[in-house]
N, C-alpha and C positions, 0 to 999 in steps of 0.2 A: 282258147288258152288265155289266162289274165298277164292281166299287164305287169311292170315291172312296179315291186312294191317295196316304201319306204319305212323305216323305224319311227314311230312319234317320237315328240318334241319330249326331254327329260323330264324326270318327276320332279328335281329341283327345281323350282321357278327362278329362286335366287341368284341364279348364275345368269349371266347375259346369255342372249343365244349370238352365236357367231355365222352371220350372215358370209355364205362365201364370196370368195375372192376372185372369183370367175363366173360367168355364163352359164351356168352349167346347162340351160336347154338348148345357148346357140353354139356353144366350142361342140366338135363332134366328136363323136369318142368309139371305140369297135362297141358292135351292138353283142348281145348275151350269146346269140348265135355264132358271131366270130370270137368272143372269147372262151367259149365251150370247146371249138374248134382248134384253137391257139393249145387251149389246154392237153388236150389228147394227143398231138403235136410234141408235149414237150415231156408227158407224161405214160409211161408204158406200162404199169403196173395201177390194178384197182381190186374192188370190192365184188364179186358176182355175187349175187343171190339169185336163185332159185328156188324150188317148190320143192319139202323135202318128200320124197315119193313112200320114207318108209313112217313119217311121221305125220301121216294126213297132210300134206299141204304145206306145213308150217315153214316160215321164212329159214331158208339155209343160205350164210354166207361163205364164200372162201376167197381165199385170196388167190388171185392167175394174174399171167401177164399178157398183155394182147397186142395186137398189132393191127394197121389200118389197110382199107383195102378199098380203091375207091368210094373213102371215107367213112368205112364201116367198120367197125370193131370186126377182130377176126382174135379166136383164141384155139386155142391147138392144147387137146386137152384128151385125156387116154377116158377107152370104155372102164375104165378100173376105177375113176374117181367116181366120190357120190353127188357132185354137182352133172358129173354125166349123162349118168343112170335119171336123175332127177329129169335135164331137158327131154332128156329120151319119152318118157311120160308126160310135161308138162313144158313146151317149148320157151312161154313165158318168164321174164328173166328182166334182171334190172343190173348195169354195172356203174358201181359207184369210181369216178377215178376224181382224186384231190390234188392240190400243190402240197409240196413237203417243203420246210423249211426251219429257220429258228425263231422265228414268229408266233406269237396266239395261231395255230392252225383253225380258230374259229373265224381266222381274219383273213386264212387266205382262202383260194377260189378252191370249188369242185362242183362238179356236173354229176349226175343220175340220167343215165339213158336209160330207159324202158321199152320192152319190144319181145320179138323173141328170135329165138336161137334155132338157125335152121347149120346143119350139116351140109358144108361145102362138096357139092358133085365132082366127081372124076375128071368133068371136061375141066371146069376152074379150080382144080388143086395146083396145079403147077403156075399158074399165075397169081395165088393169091399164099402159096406159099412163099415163090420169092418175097413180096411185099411182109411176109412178116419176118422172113428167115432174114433178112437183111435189115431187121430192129433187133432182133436176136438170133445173131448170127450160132450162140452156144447152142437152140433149140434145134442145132442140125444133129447133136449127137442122136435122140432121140425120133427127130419126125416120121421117120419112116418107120419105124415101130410098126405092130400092124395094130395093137391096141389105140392108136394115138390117129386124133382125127383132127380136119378143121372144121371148125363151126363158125359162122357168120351172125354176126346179132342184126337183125332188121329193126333198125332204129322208130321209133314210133310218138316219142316224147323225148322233149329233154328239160330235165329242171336246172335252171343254172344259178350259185349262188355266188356271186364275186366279194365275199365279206358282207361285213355287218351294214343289214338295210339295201345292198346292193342283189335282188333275185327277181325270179320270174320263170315262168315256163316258157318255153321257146318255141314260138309254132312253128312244124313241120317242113313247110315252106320255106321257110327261113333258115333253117338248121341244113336242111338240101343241097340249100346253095350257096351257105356261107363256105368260105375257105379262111383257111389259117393264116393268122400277119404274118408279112413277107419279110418282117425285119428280128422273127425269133433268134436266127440263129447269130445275131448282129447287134442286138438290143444290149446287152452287157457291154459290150464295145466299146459302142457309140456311149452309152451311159460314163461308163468308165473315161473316156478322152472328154468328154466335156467336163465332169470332174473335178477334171487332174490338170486340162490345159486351157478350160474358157472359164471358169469361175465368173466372172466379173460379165461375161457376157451373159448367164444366167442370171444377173441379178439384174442385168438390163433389160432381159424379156418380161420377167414380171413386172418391172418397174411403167410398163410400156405397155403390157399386155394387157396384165388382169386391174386389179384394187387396190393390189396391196401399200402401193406407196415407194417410198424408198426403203430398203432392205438390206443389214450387214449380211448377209449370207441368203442364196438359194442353192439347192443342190438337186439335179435331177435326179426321179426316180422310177421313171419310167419313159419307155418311147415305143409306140407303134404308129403304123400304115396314116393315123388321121392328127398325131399331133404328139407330144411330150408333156410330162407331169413333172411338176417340181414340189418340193417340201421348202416353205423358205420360213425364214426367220423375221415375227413381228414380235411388240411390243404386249400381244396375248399369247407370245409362242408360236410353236410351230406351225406352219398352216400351210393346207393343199392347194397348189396355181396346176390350170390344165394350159397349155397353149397351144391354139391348133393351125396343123399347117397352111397354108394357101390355097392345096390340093392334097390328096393320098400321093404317098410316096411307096417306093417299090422295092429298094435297097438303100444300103448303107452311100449311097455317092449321092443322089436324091435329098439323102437329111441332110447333107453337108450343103449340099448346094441351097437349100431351101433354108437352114438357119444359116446362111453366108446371110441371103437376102434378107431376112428377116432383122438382122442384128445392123445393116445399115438402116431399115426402117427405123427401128426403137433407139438409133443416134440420131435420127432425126428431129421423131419425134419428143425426142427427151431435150434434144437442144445440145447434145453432147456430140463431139469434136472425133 
């Protein structure tokens, strides 16, 4: 599998380049595999394709909603559909799933798993129907249908792209045994109360942390398991700081406790009171 790979440098020459404002190879950040994982996590709805059985081969997409099952896609899907009838023939399968937002959607993340689609047996129907029936609790009117089946995607690849210049394929091994940040369902939270009630101490992280100097305004925009992201305000504009924690963190009382400590360092270190 290759490495992760980055956009060249712009065709303007004219414009300075802007050297970032962090570490970026020593702050540690979730790798492609835990954000793949994060992703599918917070996302239930994607892209299948398959092999169209009545059109030679040719790529067919449709859009399902899936569910996880010790960490495998699981989709519940009737012998009547023609992505069906397709695995039935040609088990190979790829499910595209992305972030939705108000954003450039070229900017935000989505993952391609590839593998193929094997029909869930008798003995683990009922355990791996809970696990989806409890993402989609509505898929109860229907599951026992007798057209309607589960099927398991046996993950084989994963392309992961996290926005522009941020991709790579994700070996195997990796993908395995990465698990999901443990601060998803927590991250808006935390994001939101630092915000709204420590301002001024995010402007003291960067000030402390990264390059940027002194700064009217930082505002977080992100937080998981190895550190926090901010957007803050320079003199060329907006610009990304990453600041990582001391250790991984595990819940929301962890980030408290950890920018507790962190924000008497950078009063320290700043000389401020």
């Amino acid at each position: 599998m290759s490495k992760p790979r980055r956009h060249g440098e712009p065709r303007d020459t004219d414009k300075p380049r802007q050297d970032p404002l962090y570490d970026e190879d020593a702050v540690p950040t979730p790798s492609h595999a835990e954000q793949a994982r994060s992703l599918l996590e917070r996302v239930d709805m994607g892209v299948l394709s398959t092999h169209a059985a009545e059109l030679d081969g040719l790529p067919y997409g449709s859009l399902v909603i899936f569910g996880l099952h010790d960490g495998a896609p699981i989709l519940l899907i009737s012998g009547l559909a023609e992505h069906t009838k397709n695995l039935e023939a040609s088990p190979r399968c790829s499910l595209l799933v992305h972030e939705r937002g108000p954003d450039n959607p070229l900017a935000l993340s989505r993952a391609t798993l590839v593998g193929s689609a094997v029909k869930v047996s008798d003995g683990d129907r009922e355990a791996v129907a809970a696990s989806f029936l409890a993402r989609h609790p509505d898929a109860a009117y229907y599951a026992d249908f007798t057209d309607f089946a589960y099927w398991r995607i046996a993950v084989t690849g994963v392309r992961y792209i996290g926005g522009f210049g941020r991709m790579s394929w994700v070996e195997h091994d990796n993908w395995a045994t990465a698990t999901p940040d443990p601060l998803l369902d927590s991250a808006k939270r935390i994001i939101d109360h630092m915000n709204e009630d420590h301002a001024d101490a995010l402007r003291l992280y960067s000030e402390a942390f990264s390059r940027s100097g002194p700064v009217p305004e930082a505002v977080m925009t992100g937080v998981d398991r190895y550190g926090f992201e901010m957007s803050v305000t320079t003199d060329q504009g907006p610009r990304p700081v990453r600041v990582a924690f001391d250790e991984p963190v595990g819940d929301a009382t962890a980030v408290r406790k950890a920018m507790v400590a962190m924000l008497g360092r950078a009063r320290e270190q700043l000389g401020r009171s």
